[in-house]
TORRO-68686 format. One record per residue: x, y, z of N, C-alpha, C in turn. Coordinates in Angstrom, 1 decimal. Example, Ala and Ser with C-alpha at 12.3 -4.5 7.8 and 13.67 -1.06 7.14 Angstrom:
((13.2,-5.7,7.8),(12.3,-4.5,7.8),(13.2,-3.3,7.8)) ((12.8,-2.2,7.1),(13.7,-1.1,7.1),(12.9,0.0,7.9)) 
This chain:
((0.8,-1.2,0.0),(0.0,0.0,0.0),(0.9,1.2,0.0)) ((0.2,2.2,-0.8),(1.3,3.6,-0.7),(0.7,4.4,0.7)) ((1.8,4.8,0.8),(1.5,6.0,2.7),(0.3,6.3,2.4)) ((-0.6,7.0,1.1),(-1.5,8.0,1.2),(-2.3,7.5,-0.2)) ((-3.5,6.5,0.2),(-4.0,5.9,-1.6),(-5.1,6.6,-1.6)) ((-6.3,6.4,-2.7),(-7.4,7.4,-2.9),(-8.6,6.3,-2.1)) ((-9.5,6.3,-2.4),(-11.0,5.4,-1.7),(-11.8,5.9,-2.5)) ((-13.0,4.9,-2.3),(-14.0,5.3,-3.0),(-14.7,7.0,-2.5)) ((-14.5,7.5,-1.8),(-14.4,9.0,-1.4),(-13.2,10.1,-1.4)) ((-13.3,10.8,-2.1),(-12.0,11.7,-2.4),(-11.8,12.0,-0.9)) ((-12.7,12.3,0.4),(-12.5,13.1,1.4),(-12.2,12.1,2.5)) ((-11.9,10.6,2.4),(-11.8,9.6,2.9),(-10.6,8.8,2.6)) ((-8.9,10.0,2.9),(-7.9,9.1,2.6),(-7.7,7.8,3.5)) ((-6.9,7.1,2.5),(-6.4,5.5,3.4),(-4.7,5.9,3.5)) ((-4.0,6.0,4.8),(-2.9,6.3,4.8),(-2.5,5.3,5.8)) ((-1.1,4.4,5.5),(-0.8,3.5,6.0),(0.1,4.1,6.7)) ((0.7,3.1,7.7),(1.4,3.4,9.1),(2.5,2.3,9.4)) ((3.8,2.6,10.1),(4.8,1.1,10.3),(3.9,0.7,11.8)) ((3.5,1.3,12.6),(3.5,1.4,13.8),(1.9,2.3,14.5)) ((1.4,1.7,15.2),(0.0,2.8,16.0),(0.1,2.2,17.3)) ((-0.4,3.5,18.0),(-0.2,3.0,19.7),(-1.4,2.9,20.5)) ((-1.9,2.6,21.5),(-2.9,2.8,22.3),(-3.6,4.6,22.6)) ((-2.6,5.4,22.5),(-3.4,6.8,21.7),(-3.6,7.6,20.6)) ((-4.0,6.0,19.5),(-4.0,5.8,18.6),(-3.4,6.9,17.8)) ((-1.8,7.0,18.0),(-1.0,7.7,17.2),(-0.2,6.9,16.1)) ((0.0,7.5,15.1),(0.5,6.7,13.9),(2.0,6.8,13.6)) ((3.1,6.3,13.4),(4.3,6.5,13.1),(4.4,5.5,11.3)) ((4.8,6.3,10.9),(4.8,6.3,9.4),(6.0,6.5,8.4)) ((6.9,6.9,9.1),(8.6,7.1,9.3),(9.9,6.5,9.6)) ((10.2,6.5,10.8),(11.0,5.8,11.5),(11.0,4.2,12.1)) ((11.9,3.1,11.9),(12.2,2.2,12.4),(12.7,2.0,13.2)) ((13.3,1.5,14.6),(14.3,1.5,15.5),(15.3,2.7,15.2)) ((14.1,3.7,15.5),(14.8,5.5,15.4),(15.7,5.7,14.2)) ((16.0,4.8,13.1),(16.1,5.4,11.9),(15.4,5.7,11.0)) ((15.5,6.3,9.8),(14.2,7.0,8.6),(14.1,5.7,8.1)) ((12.8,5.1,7.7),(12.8,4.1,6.9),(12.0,4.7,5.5)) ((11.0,5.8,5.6),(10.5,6.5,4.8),(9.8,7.7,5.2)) ((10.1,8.9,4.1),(9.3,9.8,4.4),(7.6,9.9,4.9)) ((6.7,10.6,5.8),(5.7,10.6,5.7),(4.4,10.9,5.0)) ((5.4,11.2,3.8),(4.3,11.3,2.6),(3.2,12.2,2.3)) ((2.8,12.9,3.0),(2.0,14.2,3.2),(0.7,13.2,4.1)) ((0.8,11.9,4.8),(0.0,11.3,5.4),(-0.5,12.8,6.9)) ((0.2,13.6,7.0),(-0.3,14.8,7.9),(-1.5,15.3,7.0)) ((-0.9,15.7,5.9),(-2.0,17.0,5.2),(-3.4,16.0,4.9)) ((-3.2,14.7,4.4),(-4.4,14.2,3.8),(-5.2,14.1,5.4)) ((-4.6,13.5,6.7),(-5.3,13.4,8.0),(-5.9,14.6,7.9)) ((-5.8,15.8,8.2),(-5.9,17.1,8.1),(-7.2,17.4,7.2)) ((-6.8,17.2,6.0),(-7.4,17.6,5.4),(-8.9,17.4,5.0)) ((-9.1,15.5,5.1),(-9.9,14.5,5.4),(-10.6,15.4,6.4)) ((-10.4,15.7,8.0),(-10.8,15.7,8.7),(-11.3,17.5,9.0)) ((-11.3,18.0,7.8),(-11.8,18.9,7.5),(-12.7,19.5,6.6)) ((-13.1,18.1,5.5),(-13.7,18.4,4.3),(-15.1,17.5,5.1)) ((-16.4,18.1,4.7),(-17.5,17.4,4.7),(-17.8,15.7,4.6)) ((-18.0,15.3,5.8),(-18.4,14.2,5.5),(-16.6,12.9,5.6)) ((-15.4,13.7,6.1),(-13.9,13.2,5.2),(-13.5,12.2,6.8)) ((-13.6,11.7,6.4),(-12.4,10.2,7.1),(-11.4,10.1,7.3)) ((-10.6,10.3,8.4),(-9.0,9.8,8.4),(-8.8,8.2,8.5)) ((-8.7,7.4,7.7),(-8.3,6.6,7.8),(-6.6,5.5,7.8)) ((-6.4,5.1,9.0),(-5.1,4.3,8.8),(-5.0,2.7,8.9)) ((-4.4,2.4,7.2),(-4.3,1.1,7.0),(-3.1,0.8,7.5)) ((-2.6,-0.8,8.0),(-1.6,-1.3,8.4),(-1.9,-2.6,8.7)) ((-0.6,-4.3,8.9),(-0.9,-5.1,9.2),(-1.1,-5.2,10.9)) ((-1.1,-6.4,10.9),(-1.1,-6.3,13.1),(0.2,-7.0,13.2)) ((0.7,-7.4,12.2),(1.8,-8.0,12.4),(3.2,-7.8,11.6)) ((4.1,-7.6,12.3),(5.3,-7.7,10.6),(6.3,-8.8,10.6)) ((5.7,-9.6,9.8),(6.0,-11.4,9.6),(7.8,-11.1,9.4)) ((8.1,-9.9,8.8),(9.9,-10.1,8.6),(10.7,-9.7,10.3)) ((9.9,-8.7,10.8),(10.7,-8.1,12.1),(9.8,-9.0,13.1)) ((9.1,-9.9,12.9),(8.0,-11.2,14.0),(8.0,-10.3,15.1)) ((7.1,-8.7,15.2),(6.5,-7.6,15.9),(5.5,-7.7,15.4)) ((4.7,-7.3,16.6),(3.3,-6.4,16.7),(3.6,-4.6,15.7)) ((3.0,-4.3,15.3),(2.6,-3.8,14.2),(1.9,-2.5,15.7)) ((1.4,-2.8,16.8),(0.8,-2.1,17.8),(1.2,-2.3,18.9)) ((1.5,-1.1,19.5),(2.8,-0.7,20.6),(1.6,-0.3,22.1)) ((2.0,0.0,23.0),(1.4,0.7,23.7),(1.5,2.2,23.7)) ((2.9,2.3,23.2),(3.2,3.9,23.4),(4.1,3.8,22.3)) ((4.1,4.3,21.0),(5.3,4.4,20.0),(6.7,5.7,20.8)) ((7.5,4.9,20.5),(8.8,5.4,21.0),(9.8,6.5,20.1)) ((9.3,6.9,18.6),(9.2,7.6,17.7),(8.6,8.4,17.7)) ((8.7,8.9,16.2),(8.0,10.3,16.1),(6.3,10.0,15.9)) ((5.5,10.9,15.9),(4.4,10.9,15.6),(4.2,11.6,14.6)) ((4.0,10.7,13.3),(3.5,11.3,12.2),(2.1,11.6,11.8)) ((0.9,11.5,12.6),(-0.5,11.8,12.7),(-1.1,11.3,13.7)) ((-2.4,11.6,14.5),(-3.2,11.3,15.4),(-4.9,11.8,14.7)) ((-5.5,11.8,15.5),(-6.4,12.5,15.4),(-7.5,11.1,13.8)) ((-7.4,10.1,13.9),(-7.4,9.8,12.7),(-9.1,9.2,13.3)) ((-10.1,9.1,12.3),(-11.2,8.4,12.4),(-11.4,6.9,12.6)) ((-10.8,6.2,12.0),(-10.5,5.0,12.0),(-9.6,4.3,12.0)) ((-9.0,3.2,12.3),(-7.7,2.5,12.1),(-8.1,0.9,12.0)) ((-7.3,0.2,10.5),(-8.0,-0.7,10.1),(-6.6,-1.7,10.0)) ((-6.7,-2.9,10.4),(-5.6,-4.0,10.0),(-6.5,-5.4,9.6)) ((-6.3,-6.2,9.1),(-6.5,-7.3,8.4),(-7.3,-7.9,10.1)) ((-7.3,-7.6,10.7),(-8.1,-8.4,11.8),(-9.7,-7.4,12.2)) ((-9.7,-6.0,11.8),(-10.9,-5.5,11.8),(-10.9,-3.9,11.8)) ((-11.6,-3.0,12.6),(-11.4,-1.8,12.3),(-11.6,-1.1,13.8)) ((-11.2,-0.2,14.4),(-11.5,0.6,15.6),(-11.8,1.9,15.5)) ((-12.8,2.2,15.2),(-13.2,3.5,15.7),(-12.7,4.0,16.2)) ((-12.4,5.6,16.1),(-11.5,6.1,17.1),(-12.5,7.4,17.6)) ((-12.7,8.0,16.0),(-12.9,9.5,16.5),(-14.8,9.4,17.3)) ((-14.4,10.3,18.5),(-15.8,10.6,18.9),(-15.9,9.8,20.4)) ((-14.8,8.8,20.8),(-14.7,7.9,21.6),(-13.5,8.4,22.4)) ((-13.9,7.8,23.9),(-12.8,8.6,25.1),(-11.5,8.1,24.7)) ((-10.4,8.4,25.4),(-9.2,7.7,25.0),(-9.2,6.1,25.7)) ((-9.5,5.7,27.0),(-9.7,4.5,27.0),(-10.1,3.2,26.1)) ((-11.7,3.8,25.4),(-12.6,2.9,24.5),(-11.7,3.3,23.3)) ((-11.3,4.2,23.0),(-10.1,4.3,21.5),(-8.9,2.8,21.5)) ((-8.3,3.0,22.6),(-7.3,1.8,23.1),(-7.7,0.8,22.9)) ((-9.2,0.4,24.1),(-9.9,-1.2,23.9),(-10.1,-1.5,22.8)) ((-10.4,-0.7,21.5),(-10.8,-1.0,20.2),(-9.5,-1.1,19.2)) ((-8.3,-0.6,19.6),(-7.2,-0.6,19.0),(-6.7,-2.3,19.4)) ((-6.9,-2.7,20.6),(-6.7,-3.9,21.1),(-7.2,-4.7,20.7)) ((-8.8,-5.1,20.6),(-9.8,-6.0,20.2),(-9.9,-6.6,19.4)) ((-10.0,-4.6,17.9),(-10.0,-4.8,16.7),(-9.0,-4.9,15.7)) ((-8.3,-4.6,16.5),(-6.4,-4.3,15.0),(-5.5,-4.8,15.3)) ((-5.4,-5.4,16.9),(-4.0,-5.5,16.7),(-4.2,-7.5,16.8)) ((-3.0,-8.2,16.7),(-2.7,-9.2,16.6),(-3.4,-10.2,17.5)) ((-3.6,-11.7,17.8),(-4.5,-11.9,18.8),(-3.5,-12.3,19.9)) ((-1.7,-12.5,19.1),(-0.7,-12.7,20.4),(-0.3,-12.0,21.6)) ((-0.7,-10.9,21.2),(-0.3,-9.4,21.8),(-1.4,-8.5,22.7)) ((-2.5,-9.4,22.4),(-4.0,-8.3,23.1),(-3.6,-8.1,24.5)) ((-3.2,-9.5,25.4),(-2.9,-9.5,27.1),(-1.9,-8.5,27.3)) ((-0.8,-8.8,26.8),(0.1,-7.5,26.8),(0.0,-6.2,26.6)) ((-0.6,-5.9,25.6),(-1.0,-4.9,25.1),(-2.1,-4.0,26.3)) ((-2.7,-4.3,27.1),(-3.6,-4.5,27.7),(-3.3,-4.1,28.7)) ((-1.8,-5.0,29.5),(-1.0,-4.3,30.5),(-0.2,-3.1,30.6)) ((0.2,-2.9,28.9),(0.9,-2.1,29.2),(0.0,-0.8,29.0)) ((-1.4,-1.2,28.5),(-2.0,0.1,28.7),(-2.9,0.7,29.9)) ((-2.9,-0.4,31.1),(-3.1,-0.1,32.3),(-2.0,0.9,33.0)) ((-0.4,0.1,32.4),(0.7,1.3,33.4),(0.5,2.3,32.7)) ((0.1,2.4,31.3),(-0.2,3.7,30.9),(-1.6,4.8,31.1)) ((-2.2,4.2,32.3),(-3.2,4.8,33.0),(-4.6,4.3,32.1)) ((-4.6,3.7,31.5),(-6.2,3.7,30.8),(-7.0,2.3,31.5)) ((-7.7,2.4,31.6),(-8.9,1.7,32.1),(-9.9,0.8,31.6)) ((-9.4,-0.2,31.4),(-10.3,-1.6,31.2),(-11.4,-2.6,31.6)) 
C-alpha cells in the first residue's frame, strides 16, 4: 500500500502506518529511530480529510510484521508521531473507531480490533501502566 491511496471517497484518505499506539498515534517514518520513509503528506491528507465534509481519516496497516515477528501495535510508540487525530484504524483483523470515543474505548478497540491476537494480554497491560482503564 502507498502511505496516502485514494477510496472510494475523495474526502476519505487511506494512509498507512509502520506502527499505531494505544493513543492511537501513527508512526509512518522511523524504524528502530532510523528513517525508513518519508511521511508522505500522510499529515495533510489526516488534516485535510478531517476537514472536508463528510472526510475520514483513515489508517491502514498489518497487526503484524512477519519479517521483524512484531506487533505492528505498541502501547506507546517510542518515535515520532506522524499523525493522530485519525477516524478510523484498520488491520486485516478489523477496524477501531476512534474518532468521537474517550481515549480508554479508543485503546480497547485498537486492542480487540487491530492488533494481533498474540499481543492483546500485553498490550492491555501495558495500557493499564499507561493509565487507561479496562
Amino acid at each position: 500500500m502507498t502511505p496516502c491511496g485514494s477510496s472510494p471517497n475523495p474526502s476519505w484518505p487511506r494512509c498507512s502506518a509502520l506502527q499505531v499506539d494505544l493513543f492511537a498515534e501513527a508512526n509512518a517514518s522511523r524504524v528502530h529511530g532510523r528513517i525508513y520513509s518519508g511521511f508522505g503528506g500522510q499529515t495533510d491528507f489526516v488534516v485535510g480529510a478531517l476537514h472536508s465534509p463528510g472526510g475520514l481519516a483513515i489508517i491502514a496497516l498489518p497487526s503484524w510484521h512477519p519479517k521483524a515477528d512484531v506487533s505492528t501495535v505498541v502501547p506507546r510508540l517510542t518515535g515520532p508521531v506522524t499523525s493522530f487525530q485519525h477516524s478510523y484504524i484498520v488491520s486485516e483483523q478489523g477496524t477501531a473507531a476512534i474518532w468521537g470515543h474517550d481515549a480508554s474505548a479508543q485503546a480497547e478497540q485498537i486492542i480487540t480490533q487491530v492488533a494481533h491476537p498474540r499481543v492483546r494480554d500485553s498490550l492491555r497491560e501495558g495500557g493499564r501502566a499507561l493509565g487507561f482503564r479496562f
